[in-house]
VODRENKE-895116 format. One record per atom (N, C-alpha, C, O, CB): x, y, z; atom name. Coordinates in steps of 0.001 Angstrom, whole numbers. Each point is the difference from the previous one (the first is absolute). Glycine has a CB too. Layout:
east, north, up, gudren
X, Y, Z, CA
...
# end
This chain:
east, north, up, gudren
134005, 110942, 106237, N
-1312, -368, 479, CA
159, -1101, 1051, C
731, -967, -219, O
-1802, 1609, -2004, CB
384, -497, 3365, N
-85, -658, 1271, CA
-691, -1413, -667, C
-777, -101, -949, O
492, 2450, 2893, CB
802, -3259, -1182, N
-1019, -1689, -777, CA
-564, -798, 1368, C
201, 222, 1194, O
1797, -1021, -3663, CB
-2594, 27, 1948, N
-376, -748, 1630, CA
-415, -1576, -754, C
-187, -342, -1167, O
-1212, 2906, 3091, CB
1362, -3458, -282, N
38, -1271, -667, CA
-792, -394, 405, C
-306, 421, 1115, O
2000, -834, -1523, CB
-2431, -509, -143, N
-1455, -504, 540, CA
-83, -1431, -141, C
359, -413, -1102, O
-1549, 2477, 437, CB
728, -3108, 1678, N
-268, -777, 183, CA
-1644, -607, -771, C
-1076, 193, 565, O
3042, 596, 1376, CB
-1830, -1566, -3377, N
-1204, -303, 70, CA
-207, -1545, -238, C
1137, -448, 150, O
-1608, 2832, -791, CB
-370, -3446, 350, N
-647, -1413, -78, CA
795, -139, -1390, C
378, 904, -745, O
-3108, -933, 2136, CB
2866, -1273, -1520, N
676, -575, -1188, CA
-969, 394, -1158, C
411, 597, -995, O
805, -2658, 2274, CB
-2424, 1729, -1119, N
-1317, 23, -296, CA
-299, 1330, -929, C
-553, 88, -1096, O
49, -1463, 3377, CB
1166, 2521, -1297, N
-608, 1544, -500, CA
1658, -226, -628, C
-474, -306, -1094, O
-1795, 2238, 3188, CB
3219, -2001, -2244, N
1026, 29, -485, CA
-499, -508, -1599, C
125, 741, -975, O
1397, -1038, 3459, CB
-1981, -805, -2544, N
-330, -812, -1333, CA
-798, 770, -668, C
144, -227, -1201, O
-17, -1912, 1999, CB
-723, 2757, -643, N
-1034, 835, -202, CA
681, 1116, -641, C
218, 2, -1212, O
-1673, -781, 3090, CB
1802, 1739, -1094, N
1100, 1222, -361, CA
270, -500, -1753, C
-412, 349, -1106, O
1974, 48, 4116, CB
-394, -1649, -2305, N
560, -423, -1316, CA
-747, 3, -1584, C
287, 418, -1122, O
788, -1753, 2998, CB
-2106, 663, -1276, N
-1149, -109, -1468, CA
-931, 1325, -818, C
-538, 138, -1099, O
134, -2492, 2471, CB
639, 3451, 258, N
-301, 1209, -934, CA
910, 1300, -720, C
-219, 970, -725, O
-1553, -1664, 2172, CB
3165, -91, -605, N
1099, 1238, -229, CA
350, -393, -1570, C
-11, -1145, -451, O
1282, 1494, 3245, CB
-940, 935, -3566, N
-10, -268, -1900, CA
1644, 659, 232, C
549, 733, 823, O
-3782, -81, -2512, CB
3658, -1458, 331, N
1610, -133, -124, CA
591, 1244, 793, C
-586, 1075, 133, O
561, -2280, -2639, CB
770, 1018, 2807, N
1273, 1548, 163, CA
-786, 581, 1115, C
449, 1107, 299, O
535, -222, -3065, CB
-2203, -1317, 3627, N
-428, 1079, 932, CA
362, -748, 1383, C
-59, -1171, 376, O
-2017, 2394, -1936, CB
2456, -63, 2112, N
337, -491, 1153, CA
-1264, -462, 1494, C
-1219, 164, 67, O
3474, 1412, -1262, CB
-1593, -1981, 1868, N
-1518, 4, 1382, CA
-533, 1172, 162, C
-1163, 367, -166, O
2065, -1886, 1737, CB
285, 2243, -1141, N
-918, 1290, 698, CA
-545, 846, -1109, C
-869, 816, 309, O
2365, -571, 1840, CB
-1009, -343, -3726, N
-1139, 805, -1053, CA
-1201, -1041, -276, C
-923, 350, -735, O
2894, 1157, -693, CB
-1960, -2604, 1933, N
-1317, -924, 33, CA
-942, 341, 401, C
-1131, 230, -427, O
2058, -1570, 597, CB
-69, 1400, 1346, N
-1077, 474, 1484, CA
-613, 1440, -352, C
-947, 596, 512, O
2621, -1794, 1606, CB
-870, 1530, -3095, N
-292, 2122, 237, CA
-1192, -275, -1341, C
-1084, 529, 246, O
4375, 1493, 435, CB
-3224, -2755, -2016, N
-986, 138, -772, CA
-1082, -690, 752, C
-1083, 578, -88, O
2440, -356, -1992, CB
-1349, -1355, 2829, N
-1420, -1066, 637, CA
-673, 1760, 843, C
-1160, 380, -161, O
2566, -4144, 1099, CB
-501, 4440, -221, N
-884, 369, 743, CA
17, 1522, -65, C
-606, 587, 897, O
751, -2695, 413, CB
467, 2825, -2248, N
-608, 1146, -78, CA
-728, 525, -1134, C
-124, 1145, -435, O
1633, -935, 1839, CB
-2089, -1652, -1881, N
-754, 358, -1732, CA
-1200, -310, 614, C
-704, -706, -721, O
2309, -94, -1595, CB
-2091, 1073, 3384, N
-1489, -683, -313, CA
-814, 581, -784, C
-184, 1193, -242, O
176, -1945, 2099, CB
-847, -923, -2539, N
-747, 847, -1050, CA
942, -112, -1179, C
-694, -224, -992, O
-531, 1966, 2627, CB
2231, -1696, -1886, N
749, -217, -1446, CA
-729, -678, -912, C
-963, -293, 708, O
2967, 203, 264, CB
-2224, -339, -1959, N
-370, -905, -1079, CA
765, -1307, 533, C
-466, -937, 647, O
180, 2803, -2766, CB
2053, -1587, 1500, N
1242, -726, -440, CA
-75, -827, 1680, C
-177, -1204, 181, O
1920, 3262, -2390, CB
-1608, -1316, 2958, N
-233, -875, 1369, CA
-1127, -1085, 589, C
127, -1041, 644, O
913, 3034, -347, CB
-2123, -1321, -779, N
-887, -1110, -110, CA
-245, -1098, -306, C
-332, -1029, 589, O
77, 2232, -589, CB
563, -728, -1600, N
358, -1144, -639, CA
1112, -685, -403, C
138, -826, -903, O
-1661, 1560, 564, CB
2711, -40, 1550, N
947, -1391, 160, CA
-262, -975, 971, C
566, -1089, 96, O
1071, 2361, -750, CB
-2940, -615, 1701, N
184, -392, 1135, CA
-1175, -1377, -137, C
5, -1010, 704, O
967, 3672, 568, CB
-1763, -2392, -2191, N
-1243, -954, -235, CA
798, -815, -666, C
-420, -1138, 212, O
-1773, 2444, -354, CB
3355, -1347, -726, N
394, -1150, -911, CA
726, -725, 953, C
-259, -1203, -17, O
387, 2270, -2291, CB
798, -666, 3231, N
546, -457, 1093, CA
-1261, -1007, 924, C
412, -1110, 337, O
1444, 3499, -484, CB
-2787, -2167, 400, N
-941, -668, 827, CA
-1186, -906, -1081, C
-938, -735, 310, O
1374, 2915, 1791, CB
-161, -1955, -2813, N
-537, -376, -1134, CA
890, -1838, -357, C
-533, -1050, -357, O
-7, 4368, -509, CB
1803, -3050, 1121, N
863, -1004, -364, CA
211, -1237, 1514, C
306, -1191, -47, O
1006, 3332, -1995, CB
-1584, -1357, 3139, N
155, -510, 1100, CA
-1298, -753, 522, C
216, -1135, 425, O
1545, 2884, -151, CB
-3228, -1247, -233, N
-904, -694, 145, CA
-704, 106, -1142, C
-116, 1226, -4, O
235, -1123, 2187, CB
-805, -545, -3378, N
-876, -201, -1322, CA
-1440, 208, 835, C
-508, 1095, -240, O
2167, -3065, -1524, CB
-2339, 1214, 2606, N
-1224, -88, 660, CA
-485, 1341, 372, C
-919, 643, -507, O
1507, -2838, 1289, CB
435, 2595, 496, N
-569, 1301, 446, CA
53, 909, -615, C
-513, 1057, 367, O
811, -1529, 1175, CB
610, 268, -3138, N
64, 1368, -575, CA
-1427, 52, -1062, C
-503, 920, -645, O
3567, -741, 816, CB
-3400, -1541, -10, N
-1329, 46, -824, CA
-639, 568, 134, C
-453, 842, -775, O
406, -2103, 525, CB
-361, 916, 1737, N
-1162, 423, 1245, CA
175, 2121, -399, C
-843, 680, -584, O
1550, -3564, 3385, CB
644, 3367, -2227, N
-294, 748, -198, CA
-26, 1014, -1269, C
-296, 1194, 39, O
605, -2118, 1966, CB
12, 282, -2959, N
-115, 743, -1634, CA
-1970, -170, 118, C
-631, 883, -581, O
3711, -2083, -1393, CB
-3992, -46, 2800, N
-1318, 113, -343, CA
-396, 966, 874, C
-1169, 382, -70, O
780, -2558, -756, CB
1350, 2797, 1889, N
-948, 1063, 719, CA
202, 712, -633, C
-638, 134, -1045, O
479, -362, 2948, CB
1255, 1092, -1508, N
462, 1314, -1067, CA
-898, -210, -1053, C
-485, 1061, -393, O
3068, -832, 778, CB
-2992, -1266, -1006, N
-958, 320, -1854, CA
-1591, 338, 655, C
-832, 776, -469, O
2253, -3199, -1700, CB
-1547, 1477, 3538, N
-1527, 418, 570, CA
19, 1466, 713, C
-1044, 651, 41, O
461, -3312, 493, CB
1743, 3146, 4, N
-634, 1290, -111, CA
-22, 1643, -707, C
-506, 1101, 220, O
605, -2641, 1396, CB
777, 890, -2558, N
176, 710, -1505, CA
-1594, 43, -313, C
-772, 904, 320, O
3420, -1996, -1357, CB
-2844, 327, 588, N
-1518, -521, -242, CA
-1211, 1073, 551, C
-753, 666, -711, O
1772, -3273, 1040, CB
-971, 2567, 1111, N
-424, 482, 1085, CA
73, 1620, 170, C
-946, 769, -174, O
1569, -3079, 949, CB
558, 2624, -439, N
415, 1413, -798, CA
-560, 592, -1074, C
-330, 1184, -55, O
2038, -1815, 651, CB
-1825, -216, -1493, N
-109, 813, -1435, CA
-1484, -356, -268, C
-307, 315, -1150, O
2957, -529, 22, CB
-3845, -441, 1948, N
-1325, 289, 66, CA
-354, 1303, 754, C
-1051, 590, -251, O
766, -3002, 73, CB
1153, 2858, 1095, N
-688, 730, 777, CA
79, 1251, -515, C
1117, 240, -458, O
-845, -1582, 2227, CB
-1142, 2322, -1867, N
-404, 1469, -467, CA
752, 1064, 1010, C
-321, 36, 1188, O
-2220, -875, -2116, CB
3268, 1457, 543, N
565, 1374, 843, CA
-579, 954, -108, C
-334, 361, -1128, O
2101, -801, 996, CB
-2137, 1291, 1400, N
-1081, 958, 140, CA
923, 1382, 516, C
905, -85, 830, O
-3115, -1901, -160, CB
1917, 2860, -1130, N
347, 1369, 301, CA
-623, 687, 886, C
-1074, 576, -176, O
1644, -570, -1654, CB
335, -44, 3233, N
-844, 1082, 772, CA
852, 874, 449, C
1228, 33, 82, O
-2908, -1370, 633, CB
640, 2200, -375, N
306, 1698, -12, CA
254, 73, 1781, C
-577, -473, 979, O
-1403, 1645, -3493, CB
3257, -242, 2262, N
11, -19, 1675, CA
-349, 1522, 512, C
-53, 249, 1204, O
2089, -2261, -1046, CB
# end
């Protein structure tokens, strides 16, 4: 298999680090972050990861996500006929 090398920020490097789980390598990191979208397990590694890094904004957004859960689940779905 062909490999390639990529230049990235110390920053996104630290990062990587905090979401990659024992024994996995970068590029099976990079391949679960981005071809699960939508996973459960990805999600919610990815919220505990940002979760640990800023507390505030993850507040902010656990109160949207709950406001439009909320929002969603008032509204009535209608059946139409095409």
């Amino acid at each position: 298999m062909a490999t390639k090398t990529l230049s990235i920020s110390e920053d996104a490097y630290l990062n990587l680090i905090h979401l990659k789980k024992e024994g996995e390598s970068f590029s099976q990191l990079i391949l679960r972050l981005t071809s699960k979208k939508g996973d459960p397990e990805t999600i919610l590694d990815t919220i505990k990861f940002l979760q640990s890094q800023n507390k505030g904004e993850m507040d902010d957004l656990a109160d949207n996500i709950e406001e439009v859960y909320k929002i969603r689940k008032s509204r009535k779905l209608r059946k139409v006929t095409l």
